[in-house]
C-alpha positions in Angstrom: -1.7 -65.1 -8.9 -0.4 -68.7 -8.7 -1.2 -69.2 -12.0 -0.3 -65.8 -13.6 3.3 -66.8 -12.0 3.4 -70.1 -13.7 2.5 -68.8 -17.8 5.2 -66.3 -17.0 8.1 -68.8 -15.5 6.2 -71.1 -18.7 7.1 -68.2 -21.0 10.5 -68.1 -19.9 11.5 -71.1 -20.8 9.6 -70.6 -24.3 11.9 -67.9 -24.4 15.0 -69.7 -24.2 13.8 -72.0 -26.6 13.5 -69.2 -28.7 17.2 -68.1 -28.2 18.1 -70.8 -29.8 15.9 -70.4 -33.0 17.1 -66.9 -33.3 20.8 -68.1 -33.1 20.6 -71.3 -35.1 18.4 -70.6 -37.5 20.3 -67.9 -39.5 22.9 -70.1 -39.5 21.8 -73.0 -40.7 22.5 -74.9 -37.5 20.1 -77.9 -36.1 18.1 -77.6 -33.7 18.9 -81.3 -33.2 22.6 -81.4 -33.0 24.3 -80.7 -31.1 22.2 -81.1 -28.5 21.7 -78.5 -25.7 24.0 -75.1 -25.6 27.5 -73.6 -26.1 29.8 -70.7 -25.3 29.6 -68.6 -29.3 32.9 -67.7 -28.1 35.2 -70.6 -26.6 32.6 -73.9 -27.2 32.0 -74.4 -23.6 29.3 -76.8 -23.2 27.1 -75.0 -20.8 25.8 -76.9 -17.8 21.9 -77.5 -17.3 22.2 -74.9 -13.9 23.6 -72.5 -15.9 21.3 -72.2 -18.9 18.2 -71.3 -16.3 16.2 -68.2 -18.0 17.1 -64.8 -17.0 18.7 -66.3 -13.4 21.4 -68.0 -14.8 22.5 -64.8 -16.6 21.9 -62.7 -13.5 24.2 -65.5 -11.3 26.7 -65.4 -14.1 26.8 -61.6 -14.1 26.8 -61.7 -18.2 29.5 -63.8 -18.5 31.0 -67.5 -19.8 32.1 -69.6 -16.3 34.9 -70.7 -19.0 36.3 -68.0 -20.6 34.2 -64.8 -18.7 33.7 -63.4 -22.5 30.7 -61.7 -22.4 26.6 -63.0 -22.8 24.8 -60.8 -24.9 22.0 -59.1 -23.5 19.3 -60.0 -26.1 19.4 -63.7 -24.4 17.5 -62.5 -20.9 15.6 -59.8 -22.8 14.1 -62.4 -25.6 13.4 -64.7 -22.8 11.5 -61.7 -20.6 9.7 -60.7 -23.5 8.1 -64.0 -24.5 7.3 -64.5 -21.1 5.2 -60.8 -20.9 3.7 -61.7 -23.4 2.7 -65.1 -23.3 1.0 -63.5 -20.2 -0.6 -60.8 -21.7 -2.0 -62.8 -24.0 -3.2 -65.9 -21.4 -4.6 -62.5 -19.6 -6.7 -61.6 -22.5 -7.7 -64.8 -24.5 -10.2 -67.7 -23.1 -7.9 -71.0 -22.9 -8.4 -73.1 -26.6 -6.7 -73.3 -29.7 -7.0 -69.6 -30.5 -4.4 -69.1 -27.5 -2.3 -71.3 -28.4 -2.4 -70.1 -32.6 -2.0 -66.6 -31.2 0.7 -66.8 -29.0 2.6 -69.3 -31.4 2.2 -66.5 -34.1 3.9 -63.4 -31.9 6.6 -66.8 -30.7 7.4 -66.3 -34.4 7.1 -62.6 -34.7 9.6 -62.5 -31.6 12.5 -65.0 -33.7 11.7 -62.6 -36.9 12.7 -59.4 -35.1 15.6 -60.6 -33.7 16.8 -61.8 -36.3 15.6 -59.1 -38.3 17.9 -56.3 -35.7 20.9 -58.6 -36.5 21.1 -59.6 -39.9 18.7 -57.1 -41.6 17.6 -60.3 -43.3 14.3 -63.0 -41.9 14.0 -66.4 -43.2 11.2 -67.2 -46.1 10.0 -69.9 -44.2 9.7 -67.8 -41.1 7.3 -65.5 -43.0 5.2 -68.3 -44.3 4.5 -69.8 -41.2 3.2 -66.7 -39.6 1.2 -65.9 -42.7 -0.8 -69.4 -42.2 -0.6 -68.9 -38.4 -1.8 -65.5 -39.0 -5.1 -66.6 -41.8 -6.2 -69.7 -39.2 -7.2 -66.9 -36.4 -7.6 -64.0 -38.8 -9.3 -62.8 -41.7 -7.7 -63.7 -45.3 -9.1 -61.0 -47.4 -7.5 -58.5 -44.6 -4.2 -60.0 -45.4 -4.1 -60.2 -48.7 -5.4 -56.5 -49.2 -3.1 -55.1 -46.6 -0.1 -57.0 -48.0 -0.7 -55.8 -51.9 -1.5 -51.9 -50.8 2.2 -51.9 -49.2 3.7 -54.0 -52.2 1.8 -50.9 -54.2 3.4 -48.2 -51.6 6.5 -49.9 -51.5 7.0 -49.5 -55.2 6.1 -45.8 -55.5 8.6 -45.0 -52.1 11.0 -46.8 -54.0 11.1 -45.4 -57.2 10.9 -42.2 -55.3 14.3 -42.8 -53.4 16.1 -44.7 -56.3 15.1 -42.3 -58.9 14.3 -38.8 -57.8 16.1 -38.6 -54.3 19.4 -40.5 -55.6 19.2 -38.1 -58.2 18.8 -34.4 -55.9 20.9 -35.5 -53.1 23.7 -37.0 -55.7 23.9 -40.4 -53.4 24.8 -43.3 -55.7 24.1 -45.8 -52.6 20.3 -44.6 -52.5 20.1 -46.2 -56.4 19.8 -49.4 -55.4 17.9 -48.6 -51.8 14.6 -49.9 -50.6 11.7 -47.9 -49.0 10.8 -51.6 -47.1 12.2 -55.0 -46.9 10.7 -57.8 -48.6 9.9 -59.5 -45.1 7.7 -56.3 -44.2 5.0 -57.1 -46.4 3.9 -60.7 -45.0 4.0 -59.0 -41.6 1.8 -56.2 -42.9 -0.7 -58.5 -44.4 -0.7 -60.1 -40.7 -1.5 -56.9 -38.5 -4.5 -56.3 -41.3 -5.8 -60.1 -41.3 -5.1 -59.8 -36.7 -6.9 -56.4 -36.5 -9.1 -55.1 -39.3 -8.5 -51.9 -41.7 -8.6 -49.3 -38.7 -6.5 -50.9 -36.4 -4.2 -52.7 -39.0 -3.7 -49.0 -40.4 -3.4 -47.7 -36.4 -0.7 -50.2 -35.8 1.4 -49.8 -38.8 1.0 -46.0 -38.4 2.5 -46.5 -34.6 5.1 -48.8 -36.1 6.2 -46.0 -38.1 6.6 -43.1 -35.5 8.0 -46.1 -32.8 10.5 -46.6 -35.9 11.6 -43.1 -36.8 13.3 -43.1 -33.3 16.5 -45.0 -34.3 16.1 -43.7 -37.7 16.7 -40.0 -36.6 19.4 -41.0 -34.2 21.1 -42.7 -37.0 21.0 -39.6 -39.0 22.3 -37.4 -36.2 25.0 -39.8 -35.3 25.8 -39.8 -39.1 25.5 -43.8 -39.6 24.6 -45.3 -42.1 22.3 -48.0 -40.4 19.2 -49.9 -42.6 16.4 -49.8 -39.9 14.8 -53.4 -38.8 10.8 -52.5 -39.3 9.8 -55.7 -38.1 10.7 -55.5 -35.0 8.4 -52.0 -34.6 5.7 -53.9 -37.0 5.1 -56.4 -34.3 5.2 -53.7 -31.5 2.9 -51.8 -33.2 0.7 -55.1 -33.4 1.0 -55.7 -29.6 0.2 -51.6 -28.2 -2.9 -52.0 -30.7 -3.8 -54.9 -29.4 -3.6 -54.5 -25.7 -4.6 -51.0 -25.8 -7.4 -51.0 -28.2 -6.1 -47.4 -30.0 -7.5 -46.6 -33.2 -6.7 -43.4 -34.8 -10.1 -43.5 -37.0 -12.0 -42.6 -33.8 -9.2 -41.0 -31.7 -9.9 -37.5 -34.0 -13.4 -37.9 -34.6 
């Protein structure tokens, strides 16, 4: 129990480490300099007590001690997240390298979806990195099939929505529209090299449904809103891998 509580408060400071990847990266900041963090909003130099994960928010009540503009909410959530599941994973994995490979590769997958939710946009380098994290605990040939059968999907949803659908439903913005972003595919390749053809196909299916959920609300709400997939592609990765569900048996 002792322990359990200590990879979790461990996790939470991963977490906030991971804040500031997901806010610096996009913008080209260093992680160097300046050294430690600052109010977005007024440049407040925040204290060491008040940059304690999760706490410090809760003590704060969401808000700047300078000018009481408000935290966002992804800062406590990011760090509770990485610390769930740098549990989860210490829960299920013997203690060696392939802990700490698997835990830095959803780290990664955790900066990639928030960043994916906010700027509809991941960083190459971002992808790369998990890709290698991904084929040093995983199985290459799994990644590299998984990765071209969705470049091969891709293509044919695509042509379907720029060409035919544009065309029927006389939207002109659909013409230059996507059926998946070009950081989906590495992530793809990753679930299939993580979890084999049956669960790699489980987890992307359950990525899909978990996705259609804002998707339809977007519709309804009549916004025009590009889904993030990664996001649902690495919670599709996690429920499959914690829960063991594979559609291949589930109906047989």
């Amino acid at each position: 129990m002792i322990i359990s509580l200590i990879v979790f408060l461990v996790g939470l400071v991963f977490g906030s480490f991971l804040n500031v990847l997901i806010y610096r990266l996009p913008l080209g900041i260093s992680l160097l300099k300046p050294i430690g963090s600052a109010c977005p909003h007024c440049n407040y130099k925040i204290k060491w007590y008040e940059n304690i994960p999760v706490f410090s928010y809760l003590f704060l009540k969401g808000r700047c001690s300078s000018c009481s503009d408000s935290i966002s909410k992804s800062y406590p959530i990011v760090e509770l997240i990485t610390a769930a599941v740098t549990l989860m994973l210490y829960s299920n994995f013997w203690i060696g390298w392939d802990m700490i490979i698997t835990i830095s590769l959803f780290y990664v997958l955790i900066v990639l979806s928030f960043i994916d939710l906010k700027y509809r946009a991941v960083p190459d380098y971002l992808l790369i990195i998990v890709v290698i994290l991904a084929i040093l605990v995983g199985d290459i040939i799994n990644i590299l099939l998984f990765t071209g059968g969705f470049v091969l999907l891709e293509l044919a949803i695509t042509f379907y929505i720029q060409n035919i659908k544009a065309k029927i439903t006389q939207n002109k913005e659909l013409e230059n529209q996507r059926a998946l972003g070009e950081g989906d595919m590495p992530i793809v390749g990753v679930i299939g090299g993580l979890l084999g053809v049956q669960l790699g196909i489980t987890a992307i299916f359950l990525a899909a449904v978990l996705a259609l959920l804002p998707a339809i609300y977007n519709l309804y709400s009549k916004k025009e809103i590009e889904t993030a997939f990664i996001p649902f592609l690495s919670l599709g990765l996690l429920v499959t891998i914690f829960s063991g569900i594979n559609l291949f048996t589930l109906f047989t």
